[in-house]
C-alpha distance (Angstrom), angle and dihedral (degrees) to the residues before:
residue distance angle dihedral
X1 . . .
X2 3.93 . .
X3 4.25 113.6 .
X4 3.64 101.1 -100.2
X5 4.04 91.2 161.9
X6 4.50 91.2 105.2
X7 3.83 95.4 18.9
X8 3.84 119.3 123.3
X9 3.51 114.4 -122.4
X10 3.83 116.6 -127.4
X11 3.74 126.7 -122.6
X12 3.53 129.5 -73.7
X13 3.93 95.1 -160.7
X14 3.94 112.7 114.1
X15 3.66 88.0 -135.3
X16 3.67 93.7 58.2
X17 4.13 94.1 51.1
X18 3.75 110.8 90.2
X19 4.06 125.4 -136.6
X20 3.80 114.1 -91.6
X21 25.12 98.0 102.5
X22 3.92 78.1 62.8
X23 3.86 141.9 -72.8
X24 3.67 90.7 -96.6
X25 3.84 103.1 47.3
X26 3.76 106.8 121.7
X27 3.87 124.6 -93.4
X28 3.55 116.7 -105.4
X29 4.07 132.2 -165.6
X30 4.19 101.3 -116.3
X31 3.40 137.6 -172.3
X32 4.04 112.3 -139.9
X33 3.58 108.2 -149.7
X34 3.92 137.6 167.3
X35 4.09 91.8 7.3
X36 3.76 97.3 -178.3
X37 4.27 135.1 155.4
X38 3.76 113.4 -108.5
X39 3.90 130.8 160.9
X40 3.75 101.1 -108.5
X41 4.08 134.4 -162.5
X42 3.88 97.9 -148.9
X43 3.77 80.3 -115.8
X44 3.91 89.3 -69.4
X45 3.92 85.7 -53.4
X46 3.89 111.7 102.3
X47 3.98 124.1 169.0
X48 3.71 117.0 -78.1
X49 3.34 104.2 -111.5
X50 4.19 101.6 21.1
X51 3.30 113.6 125.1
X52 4.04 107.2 -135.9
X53 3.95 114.9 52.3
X54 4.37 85.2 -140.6
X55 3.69 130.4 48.2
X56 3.64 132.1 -174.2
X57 3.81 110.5 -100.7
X58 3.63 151.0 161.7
X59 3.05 120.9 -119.2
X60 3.95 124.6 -169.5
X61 3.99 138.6 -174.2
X62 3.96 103.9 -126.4
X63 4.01 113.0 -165.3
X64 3.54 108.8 -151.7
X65 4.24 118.8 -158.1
X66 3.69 95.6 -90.7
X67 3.54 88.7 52.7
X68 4.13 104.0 -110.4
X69 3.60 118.0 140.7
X70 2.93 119.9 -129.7
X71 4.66 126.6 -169.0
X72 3.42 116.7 -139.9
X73 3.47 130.6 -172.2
X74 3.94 127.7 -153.4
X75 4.29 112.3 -175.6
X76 3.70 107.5 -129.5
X77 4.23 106.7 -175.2
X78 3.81 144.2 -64.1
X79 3.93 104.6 -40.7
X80 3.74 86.6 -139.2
X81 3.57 85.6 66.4
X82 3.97 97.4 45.1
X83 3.62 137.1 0.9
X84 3.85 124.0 -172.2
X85 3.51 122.9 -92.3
X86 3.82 119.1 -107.4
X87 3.89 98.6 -93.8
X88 3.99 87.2 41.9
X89 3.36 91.0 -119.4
X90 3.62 106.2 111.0
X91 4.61 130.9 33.0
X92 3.64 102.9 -132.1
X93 3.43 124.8 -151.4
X94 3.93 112.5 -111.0
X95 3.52 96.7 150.7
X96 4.35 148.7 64.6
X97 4.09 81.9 -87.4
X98 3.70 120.8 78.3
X99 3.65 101.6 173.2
X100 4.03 123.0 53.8
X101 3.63 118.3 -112.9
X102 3.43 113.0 -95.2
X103 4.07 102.9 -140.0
X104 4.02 84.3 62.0
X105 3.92 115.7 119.2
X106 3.62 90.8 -116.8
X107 3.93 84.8 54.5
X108 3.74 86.0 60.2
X109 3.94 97.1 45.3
X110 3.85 86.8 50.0
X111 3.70 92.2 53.3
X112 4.00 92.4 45.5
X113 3.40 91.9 45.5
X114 3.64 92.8 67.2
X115 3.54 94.3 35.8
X116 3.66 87.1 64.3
X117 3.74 95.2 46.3
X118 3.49 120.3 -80.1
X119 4.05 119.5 146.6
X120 3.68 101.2 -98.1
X121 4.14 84.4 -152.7
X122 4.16 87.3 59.8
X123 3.82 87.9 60.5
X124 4.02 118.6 93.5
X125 3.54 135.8 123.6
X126 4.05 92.3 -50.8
X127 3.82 116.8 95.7
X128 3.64 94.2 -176.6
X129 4.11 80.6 78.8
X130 3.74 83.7 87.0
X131 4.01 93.4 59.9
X132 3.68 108.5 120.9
X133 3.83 99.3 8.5
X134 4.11 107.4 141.9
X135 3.63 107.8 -149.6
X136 4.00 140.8 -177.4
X137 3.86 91.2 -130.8
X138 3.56 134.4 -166.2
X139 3.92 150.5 162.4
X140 3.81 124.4 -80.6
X141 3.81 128.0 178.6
X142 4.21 109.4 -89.0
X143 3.60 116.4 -130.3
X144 3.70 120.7 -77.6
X145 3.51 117.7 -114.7
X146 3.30 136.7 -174.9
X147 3.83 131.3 -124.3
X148 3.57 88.0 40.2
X149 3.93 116.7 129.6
X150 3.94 116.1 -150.3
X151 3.29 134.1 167.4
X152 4.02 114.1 -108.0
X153 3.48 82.6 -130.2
X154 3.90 94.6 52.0
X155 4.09 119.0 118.5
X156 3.90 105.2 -109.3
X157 3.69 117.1 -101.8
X158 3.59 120.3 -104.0
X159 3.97 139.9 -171.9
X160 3.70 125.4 -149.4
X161 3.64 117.7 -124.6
X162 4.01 138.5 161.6
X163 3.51 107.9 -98.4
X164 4.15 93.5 -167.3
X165 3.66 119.8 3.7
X166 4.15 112.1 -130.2
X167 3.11 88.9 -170.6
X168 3.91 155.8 13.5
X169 3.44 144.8 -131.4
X170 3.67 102.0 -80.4
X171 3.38 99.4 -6.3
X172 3.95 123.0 154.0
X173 3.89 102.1 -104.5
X174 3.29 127.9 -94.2
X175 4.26 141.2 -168.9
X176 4.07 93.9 -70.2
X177 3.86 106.8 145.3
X178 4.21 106.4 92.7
X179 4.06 99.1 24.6
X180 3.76 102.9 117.8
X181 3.85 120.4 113.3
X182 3.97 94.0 -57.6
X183 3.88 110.3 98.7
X184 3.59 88.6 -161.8
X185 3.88 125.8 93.0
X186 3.48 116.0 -121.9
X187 4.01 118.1 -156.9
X188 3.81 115.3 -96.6
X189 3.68 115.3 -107.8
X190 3.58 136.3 -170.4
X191 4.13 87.4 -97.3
X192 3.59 84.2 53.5
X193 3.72 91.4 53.7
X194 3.91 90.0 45.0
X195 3.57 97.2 45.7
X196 3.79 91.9 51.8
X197 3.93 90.3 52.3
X198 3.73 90.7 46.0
X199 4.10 96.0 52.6
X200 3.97 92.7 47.4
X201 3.83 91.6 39.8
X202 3.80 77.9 53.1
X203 3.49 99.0 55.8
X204 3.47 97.3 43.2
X205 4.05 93.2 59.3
X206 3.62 91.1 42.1
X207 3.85 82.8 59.8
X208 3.93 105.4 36.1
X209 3.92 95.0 25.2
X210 3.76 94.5 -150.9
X211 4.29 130.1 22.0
X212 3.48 131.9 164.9
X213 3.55 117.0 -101.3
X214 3.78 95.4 -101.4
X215 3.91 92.6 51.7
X216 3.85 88.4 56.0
X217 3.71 91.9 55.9
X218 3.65 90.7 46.9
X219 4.28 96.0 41.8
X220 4.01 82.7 55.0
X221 3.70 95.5 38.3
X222 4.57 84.6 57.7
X223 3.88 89.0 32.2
X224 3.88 93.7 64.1
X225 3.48 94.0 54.9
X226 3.74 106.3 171.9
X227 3.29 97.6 -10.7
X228 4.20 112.9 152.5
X229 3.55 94.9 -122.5
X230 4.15 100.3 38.1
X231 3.62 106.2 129.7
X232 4.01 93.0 50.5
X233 3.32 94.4 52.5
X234 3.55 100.9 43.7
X235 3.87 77.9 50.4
X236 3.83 96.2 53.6
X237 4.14 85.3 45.7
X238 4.19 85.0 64.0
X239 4.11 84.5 55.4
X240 3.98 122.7 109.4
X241 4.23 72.9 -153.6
X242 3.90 86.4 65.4
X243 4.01 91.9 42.1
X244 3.48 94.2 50.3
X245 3.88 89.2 52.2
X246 3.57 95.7 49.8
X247 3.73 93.5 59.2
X248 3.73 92.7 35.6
X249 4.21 86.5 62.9
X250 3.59 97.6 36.6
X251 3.82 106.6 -115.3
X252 3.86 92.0 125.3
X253 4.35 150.7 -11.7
X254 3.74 125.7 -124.1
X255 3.67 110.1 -133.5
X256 4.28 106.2 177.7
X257 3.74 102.1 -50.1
X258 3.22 110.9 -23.4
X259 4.12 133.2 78.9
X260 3.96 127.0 -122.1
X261 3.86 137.6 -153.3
X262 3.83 93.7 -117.5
């Protein structure tokens, strides 16, 4: 593998890239979390027809409101041509190219991402900028490509993308639970309640990595900020219930007292 360790990562701005499930899958609300670059295998499963069995790609932890993680990949270019730095956060140039390609998935996620409302400004070569952003996602047509064999037959591809960001990256909270593609208001329940805790709980490890279990109570308690139903879920937080659920869906460990990004 190419030294990456002093290498300048290259930009993540659609603008900068140069030219070289299915469509009607419901939205969901997500919660993007640990977006980093890693070599990746297409699980053993790589494009009939593409010429290199690994690609560069992001891959990213998306929360969805009932608290279910979900991995998602998004292919990023040739890893002869980049390979991610060594905290992930960055593709480095190792390669002729110096720009990604922009008819790569992560080309299109870029693009949506300030489509749905992401600071243009925040964007640079860091893909970590993404961690915490809480999104009404859905899929998109991928890039055509040529030299790809499919089947006629064969589903189209797709790329998941936030359609309208409900929230930033460190942004006080806001009313989130409920805003997918219904208009209408549906009552809260306790899963509501639960799934709320869970996504900001979420956040917060993906950001601190580890807390003690009163910290998380109190980084959900600030999080909420004037959110309607504040006090009882900073008061389901302070539950073994809530704990238990936590682990159960895979969003962090308990080790003594304190919490960890599983």
């Amino acid at each position: 593998m190419a030294d990456t360790g002093t290498g300048k990562g290259v930009s993540l701005l659609p603008d900068d890239m140069v030219a070289g499930g299915l469509i009607g899958d419901p939205p969901l609300n997500l919660l993007y979390r640990k977006m980093r670059f890693e070599v990746w295998d297409y699980d053993g499963k790589a494009p009939e027809g593409s010429k290199n069995v690994t690609t560069l790609a992001v891959r990213g932890e998306l929360v969805d409101d009932d608290g279910k993680v979900h991995n998602q990949y998004w292919s990023a270019g040739d890893p002869g041509d980049f390979q991610p730095s060594p905290d992930g956060k960055r593709a480095v140039a190792v390669g002729r190219r110096e720009a990604l390609n922009n008819n790569t998935n992560v080309a299109v996620l870029m693009a949506a991402c300030i489509n749905a409302g992401f600071p243009k400004e925040r964007i640079g070569d860091d893909i970590s900028v993404l961690d915490g952003m809480y999104a009404l996602s859905h899929r998109v047509p991928a890039p055509e490509r040529t030299g790809l064999k499919r089947a006629p037959d064969a589903r189209p591809l797709t790329v998941l993308v936030p359609a309208k960001i409900l929230r930033l990256p460190g942004e006080g909270q806001a009313q989130t639970t409920g805003l997918s593609a219904s208009t209408s208001t549906p009552a809260v329940t306790a899963e509501d309640l639960m799934a709320d805790a869970l996504s900001y709980a979420a956040e917060m490890l993906a950001e601190k990595g580890a807390v003690k279990r009163g910290q998380l109570t109190g980084g959900v308690f600030t999080r909420l900020g004037k959110h309607p139903r504040k006090a009882e879920i900073a008061k389901l937080v302070h539950t073994q219930e809530f704990i238990d659920r936590l682990v159960e869906v895979g969003i962090g460990t308990v080790e003594g007292d304190s919490i960890k990004a599983a």
